[in-house]
C-alpha positions as CSV (number, residue, x, y, z in Angstrom):
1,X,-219.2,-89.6,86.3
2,X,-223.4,-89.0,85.9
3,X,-225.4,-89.8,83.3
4,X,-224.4,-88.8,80.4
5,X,-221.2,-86.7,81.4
6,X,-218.0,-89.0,81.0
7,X,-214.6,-87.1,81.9
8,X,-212.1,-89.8,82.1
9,X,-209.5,-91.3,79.7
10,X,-206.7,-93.5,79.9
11,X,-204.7,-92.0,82.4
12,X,-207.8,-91.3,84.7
13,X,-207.0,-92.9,87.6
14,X,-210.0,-92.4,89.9
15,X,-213.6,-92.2,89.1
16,X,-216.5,-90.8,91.7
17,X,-219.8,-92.0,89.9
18,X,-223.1,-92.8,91.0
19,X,-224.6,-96.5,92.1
20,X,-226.7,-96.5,88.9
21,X,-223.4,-95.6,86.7
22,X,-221.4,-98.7,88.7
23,X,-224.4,-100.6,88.0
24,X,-224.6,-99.6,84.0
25,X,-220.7,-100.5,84.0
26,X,-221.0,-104.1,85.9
27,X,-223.7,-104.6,82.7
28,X,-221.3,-103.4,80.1
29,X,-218.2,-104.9,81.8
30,X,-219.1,-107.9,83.8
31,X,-215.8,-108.8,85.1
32,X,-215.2,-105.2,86.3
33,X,-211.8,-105.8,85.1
34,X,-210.5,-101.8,84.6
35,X,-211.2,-101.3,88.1
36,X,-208.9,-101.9,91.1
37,X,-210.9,-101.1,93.8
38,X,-215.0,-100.5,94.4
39,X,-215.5,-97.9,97.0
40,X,-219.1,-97.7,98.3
41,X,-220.2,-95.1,100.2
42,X,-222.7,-94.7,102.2
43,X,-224.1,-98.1,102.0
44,X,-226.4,-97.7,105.3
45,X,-228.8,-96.1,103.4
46,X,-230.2,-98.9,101.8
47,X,-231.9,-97.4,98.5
48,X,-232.7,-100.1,95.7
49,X,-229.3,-99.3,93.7
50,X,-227.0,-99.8,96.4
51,X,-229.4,-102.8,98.0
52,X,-229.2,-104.5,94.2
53,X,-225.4,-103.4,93.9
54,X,-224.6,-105.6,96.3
55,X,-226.7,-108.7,95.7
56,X,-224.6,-108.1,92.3
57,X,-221.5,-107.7,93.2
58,X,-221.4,-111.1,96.2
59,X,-223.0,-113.2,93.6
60,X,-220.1,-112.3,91.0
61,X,-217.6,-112.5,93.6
62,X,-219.3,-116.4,94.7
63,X,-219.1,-117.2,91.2
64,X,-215.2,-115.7,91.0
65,X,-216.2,-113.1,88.1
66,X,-214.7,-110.5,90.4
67,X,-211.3,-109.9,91.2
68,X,-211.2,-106.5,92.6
69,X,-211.2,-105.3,96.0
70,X,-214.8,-103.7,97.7
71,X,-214.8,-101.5,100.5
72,X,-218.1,-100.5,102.3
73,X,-218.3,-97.5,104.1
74,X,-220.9,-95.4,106.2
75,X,-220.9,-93.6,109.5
76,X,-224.0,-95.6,111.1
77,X,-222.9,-99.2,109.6
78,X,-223.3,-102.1,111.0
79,X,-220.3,-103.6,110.2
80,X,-220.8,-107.1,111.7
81,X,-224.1,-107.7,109.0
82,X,-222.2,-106.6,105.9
83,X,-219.4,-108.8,106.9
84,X,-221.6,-112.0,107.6
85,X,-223.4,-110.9,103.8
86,X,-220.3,-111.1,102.1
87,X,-218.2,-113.7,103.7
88,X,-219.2,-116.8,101.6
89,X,-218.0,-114.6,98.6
90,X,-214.5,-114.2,100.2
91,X,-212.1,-116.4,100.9
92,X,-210.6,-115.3,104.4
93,X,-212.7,-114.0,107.1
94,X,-213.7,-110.1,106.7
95,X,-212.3,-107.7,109.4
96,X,-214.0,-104.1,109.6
97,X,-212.2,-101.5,109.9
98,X,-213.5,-99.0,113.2
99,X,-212.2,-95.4,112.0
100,X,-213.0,-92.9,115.6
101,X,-215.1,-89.5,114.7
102,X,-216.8,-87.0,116.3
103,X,-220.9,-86.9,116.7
104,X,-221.8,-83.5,115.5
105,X,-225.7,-81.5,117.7
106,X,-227.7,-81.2,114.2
């Protein structure tokens, strides 16, 4: 989904949109409560979408307006400092996940 092109209905069951679309939705639909799981990608990058994304979404969480499931991904993350970020908004402790790849010569 991107600005104003919406293909989904109600048997759409994934949905790749942009930070500022999640961001429009968590306005329109606070409680997030159509969607099962977040996936961020990319999150290393820090623009100001994904940077305000995320103070969203861990003060939501804190204040238990969220019950869905977030996962943070990026090649060059450091996990350890998302984790510590988003622990007081969870109530277990946070285990990365370490997936092995290959380092590409650009």
């Amino acid at each position: 989904q991107i600005r104003f092109v919406n293909k989904h209905n109600d048997s759409t069951k994934l949905i790749y949109a942009t930070t500022a679309i999640v961001l429009r939705r968590l306005h329109s639909e606070p409680d997030l409560n159509s969607i099962g799981c977040l996936i961020l990608d990319e999150v290393h990058e820090g623009d100001v979408h994904t940077d305000f994304l995320l103070l969203l979404l861990r003060d939501a969480l804190i204040k238990g307006k969220l019950k869905i499931k977030i996962v943070l991904m990026s090649a060059t993350l450091k996990a350890e400092d998302f984790c510590a970020y988003l622990e007081k908004a969870n109530s277990s402790p946070l285990k990365p996940v370490y997936i092995e790849g290959r380092m590409f010569p650009v």
